[in-house]
C-alpha positions, -999 to +999 in steps of 0.1 A: -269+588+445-274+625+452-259+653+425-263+682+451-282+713+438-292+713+402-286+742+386-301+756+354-291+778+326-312+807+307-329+779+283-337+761+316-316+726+310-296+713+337-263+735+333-227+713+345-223+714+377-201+738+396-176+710+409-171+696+375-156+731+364-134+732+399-118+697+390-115+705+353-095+736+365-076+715+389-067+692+364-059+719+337-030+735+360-017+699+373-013+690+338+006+723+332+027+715+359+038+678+350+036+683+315+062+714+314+083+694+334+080+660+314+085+679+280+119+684+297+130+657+317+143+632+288+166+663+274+174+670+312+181+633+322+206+627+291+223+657+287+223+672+322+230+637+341+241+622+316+217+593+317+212+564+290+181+565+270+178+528+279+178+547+320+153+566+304+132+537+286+132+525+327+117+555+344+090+562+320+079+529+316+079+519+353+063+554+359+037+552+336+025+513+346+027+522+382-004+552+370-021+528+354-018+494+379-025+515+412-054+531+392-070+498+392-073+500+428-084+536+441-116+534+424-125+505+446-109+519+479-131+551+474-160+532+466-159+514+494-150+546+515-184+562+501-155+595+496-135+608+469-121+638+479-095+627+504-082+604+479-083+632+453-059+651+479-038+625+484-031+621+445-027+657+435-010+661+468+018+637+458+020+651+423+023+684+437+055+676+465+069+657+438+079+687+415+104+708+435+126+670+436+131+673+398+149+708+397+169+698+429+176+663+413+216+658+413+215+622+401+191+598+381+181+579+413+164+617+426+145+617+391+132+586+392+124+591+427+103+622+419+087+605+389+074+575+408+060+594+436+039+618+411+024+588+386+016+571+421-006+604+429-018+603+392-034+567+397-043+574+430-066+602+421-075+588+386-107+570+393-121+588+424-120+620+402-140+602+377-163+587+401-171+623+417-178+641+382-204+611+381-214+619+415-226+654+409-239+653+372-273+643+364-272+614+337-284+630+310-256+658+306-230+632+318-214+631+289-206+667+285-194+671+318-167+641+313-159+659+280-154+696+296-129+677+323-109+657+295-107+689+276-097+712+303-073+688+314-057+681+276-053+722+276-033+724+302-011+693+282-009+716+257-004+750+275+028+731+298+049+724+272+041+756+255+053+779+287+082+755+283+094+768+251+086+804+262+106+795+297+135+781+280+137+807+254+138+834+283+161+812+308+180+787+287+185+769+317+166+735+323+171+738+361+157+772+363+125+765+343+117+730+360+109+753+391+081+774+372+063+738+378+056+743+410+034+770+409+007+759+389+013+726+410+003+747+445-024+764+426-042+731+414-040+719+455-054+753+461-084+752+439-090+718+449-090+719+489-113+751+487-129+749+451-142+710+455-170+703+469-179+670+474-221+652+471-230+639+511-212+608+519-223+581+510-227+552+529-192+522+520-198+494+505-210+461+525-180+442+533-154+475+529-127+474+502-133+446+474-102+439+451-118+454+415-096+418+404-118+392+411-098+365+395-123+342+401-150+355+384-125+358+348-134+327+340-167+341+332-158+363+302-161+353+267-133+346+242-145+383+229-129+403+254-099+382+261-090+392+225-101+428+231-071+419+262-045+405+238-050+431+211-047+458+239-014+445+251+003+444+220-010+478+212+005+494+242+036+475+232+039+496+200+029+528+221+060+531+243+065+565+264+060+601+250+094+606+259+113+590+230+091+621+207+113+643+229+145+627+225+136+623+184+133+655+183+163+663+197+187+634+178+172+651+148+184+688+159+162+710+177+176+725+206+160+722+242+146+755+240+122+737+209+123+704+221+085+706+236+069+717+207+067+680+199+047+673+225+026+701+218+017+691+179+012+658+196-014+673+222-031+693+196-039+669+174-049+644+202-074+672+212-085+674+176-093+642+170-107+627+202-145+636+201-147+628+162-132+595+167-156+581+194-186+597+181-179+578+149-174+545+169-207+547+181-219+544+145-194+520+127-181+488+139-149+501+167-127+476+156-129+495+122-126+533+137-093+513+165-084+505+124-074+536+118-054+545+149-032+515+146-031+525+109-022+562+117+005+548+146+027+526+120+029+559+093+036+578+132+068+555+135+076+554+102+082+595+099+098+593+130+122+563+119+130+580+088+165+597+087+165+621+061+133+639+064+140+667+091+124+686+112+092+682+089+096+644+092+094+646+129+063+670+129+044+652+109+053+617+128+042+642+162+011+648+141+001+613+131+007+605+167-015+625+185-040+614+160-033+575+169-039+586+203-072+603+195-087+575+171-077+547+200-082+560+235-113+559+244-120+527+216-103+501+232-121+510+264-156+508+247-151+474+234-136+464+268-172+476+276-194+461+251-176+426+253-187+419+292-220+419+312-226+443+336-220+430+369-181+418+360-174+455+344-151+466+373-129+431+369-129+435+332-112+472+333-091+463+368-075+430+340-071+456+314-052+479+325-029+455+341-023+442+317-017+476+298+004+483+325+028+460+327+034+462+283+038+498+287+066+489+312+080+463+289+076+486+258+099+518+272+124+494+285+127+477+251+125+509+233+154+522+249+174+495+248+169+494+209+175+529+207+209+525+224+217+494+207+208+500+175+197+535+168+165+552+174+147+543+139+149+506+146+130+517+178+102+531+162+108+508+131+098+480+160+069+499+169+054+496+137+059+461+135+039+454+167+010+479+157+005+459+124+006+426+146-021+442+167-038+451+134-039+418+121-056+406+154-087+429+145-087+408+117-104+384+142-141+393+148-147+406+187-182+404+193-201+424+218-218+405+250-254+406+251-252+417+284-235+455+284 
């Protein structure tokens, strides 16, 4: 596979290629863009249309599984198109239309809508983007150019909630501000139509499009990674949607102008922690180091269950989140790695994150019908419980294939 022209720094190593900095900066102002708007959306769905929080447990968690089932799929349509970009358009060109529908939304039907279209875009353009920073990047400074994207994109997850605490502070108006989205939204479809270039087609696949499922071929993994499976599912049933943080934080008293900085201690902390967490993986045992993150997620939900401890309380849940996020991540996929051979890899992630998928949809649903049942401690207090189930399943040795 070609990587177009080399280039070299001063010291004369291979220097990242200019295409991984285009799509890092494409993904830093598309993240901007959704994550101002999403740092909003539960405060604007509840108080301005006077939605349910179990309406809101809905959106998120059918958004969020449609990103991560239709990823499953475009890595294997580009593959076998032997392009990326034209997906990539596709995906940011979705999430990009989508934002002007949330500002003009009049009813939760509109939101949803607007949120469905844009997580389709964000699986649709997932796995080609991946594929094409792979594309262009000599092997051996891979790794740095997949961690300059993830970082680039995780600032603008920072930045977007932080312009929406400036925007809200200015405007005090959730309507007004959920416009500002669109501009960094036209800007990341900018850079990426002229700023992108892609590596010479290559030539598709023999046969065309291959289903990255190949159902038939499951019976071929060991009992390894089907528990690496189960104890993924019942993670991502204890990590419901973002947006209960937001509506915590506002149960517990901030105002919508402070709402996002939730999300933004969150993001911080996920940055922090990321790189640490799987460069230690890749020298202790990963169930130990995933451990930690389930660990770090039950004191999460306990801060934020807790009813008397404030504004502090709810920081330092924020906090321990973003560190769960960091210290699991990227773990659960490395074991879904070293449990199966090579040639079954694609079917191993396609089963994965389906069934990630469809917990994260059960997860939001059931968080926000215990939150509007019961309260919104006994939804994180639930939370808890099922990351300490999914901690006692490490408790069962996963092995690692001889064939990675």
């Amino acid at each position: 596979m070609g990587h177009g022209n080399v280039v070299v720094d001063a010291n004369g190593k291979r220097a990242i290629p200019r295409t991984v900095w285009m799509l890092g900066l494409v993904s830093l102002f598309m993240d901007l863009s959704s994550e101002l708007i999403h740092s909003l959306l539960p405060i604007f769905l509840v108080s301005g249309l006077g939605a349910s929080v179990l309406a809101v447990g809905v959106i998120e968690g059918v958004a969020e599984a449609t990103a991560l089932i239709v990823k499953v799929f475009s890595g294997a349509i580009s593959d076998a198109l032997g392009r990326r970009k034209g997906l990539l358009l596709a995906g940011y060109g979705l999430a990009a239309l989508s934002k002007p529908l949330f500002p003009l939304a009049h009813s939760v039907g509109t939101v949803f809508a607007a949120r469905f279209i844009d997580r389709i875009g964000k699986g649709i353009r997932g796995a080609p983007r991946d594929a094409l920073v792979a594309d262009v990047t000599p092997p051996e400074i891979r790794g740095a150019a997949f961690g300059l994207r993830q970082s680039m994109d995780t600032l603008g997850a920072v930045l977007g909630p932080g312009l929406a605490v400036v925007l809200m502070w200015v405007f005090a108006d959730i309507r007004h501000v959920l416009w500002f989205a669109v501009v960094p939204g036209v800007i990341a479809m900018a850079l990426l139509f002229w700023g992108v270039r892609e590596v010479r087609p290559e030539i598709a696949r023999p046969g065309g499009f291959r289903s990255p499922i190949r159902w038939n071929m499951a019976g071929g993994f060991g009992v390894a990674y089907w528990r690496v499976v189960a104890i993924g599912a019942v993670f991502t049933l204890a990590r419901f949607s973002e947006a209960f943080l937001i509506l915590r934080g506002q149960d517990m008293g901030l105002s919508a102008v402070w709402a996002p900085a939730v999300l933004i201690v969150m993001s911080l902390f996920f940055t922090l922690s990321a790189y640490p967490a799987g460069w230690l993986s890749d020298r202790v045992p990963r169930t130990a180091v995933l451990a930690v993150g389930l660990i770090l997620l039950v004191l999460a939900d306990l801060a934020l269950a807790a009813t008397g401890g404030g504004v502090l309380a709810l920081l330092a849940g924020a906090a321990l989140w973003g560190l769960h996020m960091g210290f699991s991540q990227g773990i659960l996929a490395a074991m879904v790695a070293d449990t199966t051979p090579v040639g079954l890899k694609g079917t191993a992630f396609g089963i994965f994150n389906l069934a990630s998928g469809l917990c994260m949809l059960l997860a939001s649903v059931l968080a926000g019908w215990l939150w509007q049942v019961w309260g919104p401690a006994a939804t994180f207090l639930l939370g808890a419980v099922f990351a300490v189930l999914a901690l006692l399943g490490l408790a069962v040795p996963v092995g690692r294939s001889k064939v990675v």
